[in-house]
N, C-alpha and C positions, 0 to 999 in steps of 0.2 A: 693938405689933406683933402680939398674939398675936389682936386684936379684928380687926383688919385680916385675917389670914388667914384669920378665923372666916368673915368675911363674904364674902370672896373664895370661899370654900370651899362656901358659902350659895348665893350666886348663881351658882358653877357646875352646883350640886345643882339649882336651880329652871332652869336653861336645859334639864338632860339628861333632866327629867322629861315626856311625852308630855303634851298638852293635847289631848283629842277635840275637832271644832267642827263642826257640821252646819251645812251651810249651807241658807236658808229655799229651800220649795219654790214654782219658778212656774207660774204659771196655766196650761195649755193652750192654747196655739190654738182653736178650733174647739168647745169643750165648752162645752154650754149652761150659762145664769146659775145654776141651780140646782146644777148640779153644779159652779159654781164655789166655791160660800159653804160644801160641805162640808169639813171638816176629820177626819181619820182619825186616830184616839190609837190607839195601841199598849201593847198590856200583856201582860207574862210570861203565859202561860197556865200554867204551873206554880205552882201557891198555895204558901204557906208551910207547915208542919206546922201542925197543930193550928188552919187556919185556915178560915173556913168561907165569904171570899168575896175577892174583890178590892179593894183600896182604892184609891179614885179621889181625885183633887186638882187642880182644872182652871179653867180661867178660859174665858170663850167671849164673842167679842164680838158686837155687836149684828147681829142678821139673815145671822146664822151656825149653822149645824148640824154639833156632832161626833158623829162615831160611834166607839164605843171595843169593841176585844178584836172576836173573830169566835168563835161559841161554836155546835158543832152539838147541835141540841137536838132532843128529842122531843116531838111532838106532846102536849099535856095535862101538859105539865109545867108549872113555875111560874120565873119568872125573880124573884128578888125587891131590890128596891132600895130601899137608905135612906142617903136624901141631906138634907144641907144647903142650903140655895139662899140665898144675899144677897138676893134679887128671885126671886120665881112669876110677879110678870107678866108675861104675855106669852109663858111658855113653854112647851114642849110633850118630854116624855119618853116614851120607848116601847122597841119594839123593831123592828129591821128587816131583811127577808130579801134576799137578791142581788136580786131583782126589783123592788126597790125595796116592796113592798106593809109597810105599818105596818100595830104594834098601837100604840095611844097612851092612854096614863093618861085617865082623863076627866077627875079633879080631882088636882091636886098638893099632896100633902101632907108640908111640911119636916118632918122629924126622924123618922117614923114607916117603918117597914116597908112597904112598898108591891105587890103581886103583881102580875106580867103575865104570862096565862094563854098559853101556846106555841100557835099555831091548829094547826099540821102540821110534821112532821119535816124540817129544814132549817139552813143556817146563818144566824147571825143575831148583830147588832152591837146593841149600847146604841145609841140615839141621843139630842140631847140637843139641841133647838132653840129660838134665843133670839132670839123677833121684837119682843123690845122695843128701846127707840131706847138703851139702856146696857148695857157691859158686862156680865155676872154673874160672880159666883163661885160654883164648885159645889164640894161635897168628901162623902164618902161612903164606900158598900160596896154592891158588886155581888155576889151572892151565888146561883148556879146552884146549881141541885138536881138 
């Protein structure tokens, strides 16, 4: 009896507790192909103590480009990234301002520190583009100065 009202007591605990659920976003009407394959990541712009960049953990599928966090930055500063990649081929990281205009990595290189020089003072999103024919996995630290 005593198991029995345990579980009773269980299952009304897990019904009263709140479940968040997003639902997936749809496409647009009328927005062209390019702006359909982008994807927007969201990240606390508040860092942790004692920390000196963001940590990224993301999956991005084939002939998709996401852009993460919105960061206003000054001109001649350094934006620095060190990521992991499953697969380089095919990909393209950078940085990018509202008017669409890229800076882009010439060569990508897993595991190492990586700089991308700011051209002019402005906002500006990680991007992170995957025109190979498979998914990637990426995980990292974005790291503003």
């Amino acid at each position: 009896m005593k198991k029995f009202f345990v579980l009773v007591l269980g299952m009304i605990m897990l019904m009263l507790i709140p479940i968040n659920v997003k639902a997936d976003d749809e496409v647009e009407i009328g927005v062209d192909q390019e702006e359909s394959n982008i994807e927007y990541v969201e990240i606390d712009q508040e860092m942790e103590p004692f920390s000196v960049g963001h940590k990224v953990s993301l999956s991005i599928n084939p002939n998709v480009e996401k852009r993460i966090g919105s960061y206003k930055l000054e001109a001649n500063k350094y934006v620095r990234l060190k990521f992991v990649y499953s697969s380089t081929s095919k990909v393209k990281v950078g940085i990018v301002n509202k008017s669409r205009n890229k800076v882009t990595l010439k060569e990508i290189k897993p595991n190492d520190i990586q700089k991308i020089k700011v051209p002019k003072r402005d906002t500006y999103s990680i991007y992170i583009q995957n025109n190979s024919g498979k998914k990637i996995t990426i995980s990292g630290v974005i790291i503003i100065l």
